[in-house]
N, C-alpha and C positions, 0 to 999 in steps of 0.2 A: 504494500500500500504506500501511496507514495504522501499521505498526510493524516496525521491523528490530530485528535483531542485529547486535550488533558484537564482534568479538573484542578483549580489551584487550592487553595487549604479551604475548609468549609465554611460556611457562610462572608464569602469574600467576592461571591458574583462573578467570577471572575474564571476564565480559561482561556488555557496556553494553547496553541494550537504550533505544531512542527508540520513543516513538507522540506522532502527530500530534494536538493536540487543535484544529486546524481553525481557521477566518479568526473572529477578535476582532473585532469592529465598534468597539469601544470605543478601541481601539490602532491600527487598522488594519492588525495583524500576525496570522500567523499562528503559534498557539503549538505546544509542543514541550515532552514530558517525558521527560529522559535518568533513564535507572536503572541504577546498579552491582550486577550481580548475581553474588554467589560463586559457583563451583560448576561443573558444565557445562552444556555448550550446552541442554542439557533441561530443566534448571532453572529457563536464561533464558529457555526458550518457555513453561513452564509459567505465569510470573511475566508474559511478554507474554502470552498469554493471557486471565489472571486480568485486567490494566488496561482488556483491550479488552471484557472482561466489562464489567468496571465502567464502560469509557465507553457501551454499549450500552444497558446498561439504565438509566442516571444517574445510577449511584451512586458515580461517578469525585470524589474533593474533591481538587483540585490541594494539592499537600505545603505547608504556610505556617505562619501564626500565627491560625488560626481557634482560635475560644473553644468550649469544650464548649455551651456558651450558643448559639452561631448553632449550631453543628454538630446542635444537639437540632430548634431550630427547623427550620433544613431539612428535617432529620428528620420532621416530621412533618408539614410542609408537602409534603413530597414523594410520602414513602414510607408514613408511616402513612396518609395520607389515601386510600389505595387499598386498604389491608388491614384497619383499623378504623371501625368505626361512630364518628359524633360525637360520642356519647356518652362515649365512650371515651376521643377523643382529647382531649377537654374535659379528662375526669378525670385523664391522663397530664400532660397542658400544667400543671394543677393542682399534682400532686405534685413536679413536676423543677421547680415555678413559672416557667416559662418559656411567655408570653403574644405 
């Protein structure tokens, strides 16, 4: 399974929720994103859910200190480049200036 729930200590509302994000070749470990979620258990599946959306389709960015600047580029090295013409994505990379 590639994401659980966890219940945190009792009456604290609250659960953790882990997904596997699979074998690093760079580290040779295999990574892992723990998440506190408030709330109830539904919440925390909705929110596990939503991550395994995002590792599905690629649009998962591990939490860190990425710059608005890479985060664009990916961007549109990613995901514009499937839903805009070149044209476009010329003119985009243009005005956010991000080459």
């Amino acid at each position: 399974m590639r994401g659980t729930i966890v219940e945190r200590p009792k009456g604290s509302r609250n659960y953790a929720i882990r997904i596997s994000l699979g074998f690093d070749p760079a580290t040779g470990k295999y990574g892992q994103h723990w998440e506190a979620v408030p709330g109830t258990k539904r919440d925390a599946e909705k929110r596990l859910a939503e991550l395994l959306h995002q590792l599905d389709t690629g649009n998962y960015m591990k939490p860190g200190k990425t710059t608005l600047a890479d985060f664009l580029q990916r961007w549109l090295s990613d995901t514009a480049s499937q839903t805009y013409r070149q044209e476009a994505m010329t003119g985009i990379a243009v005005s956010w200036k991000v080459t």
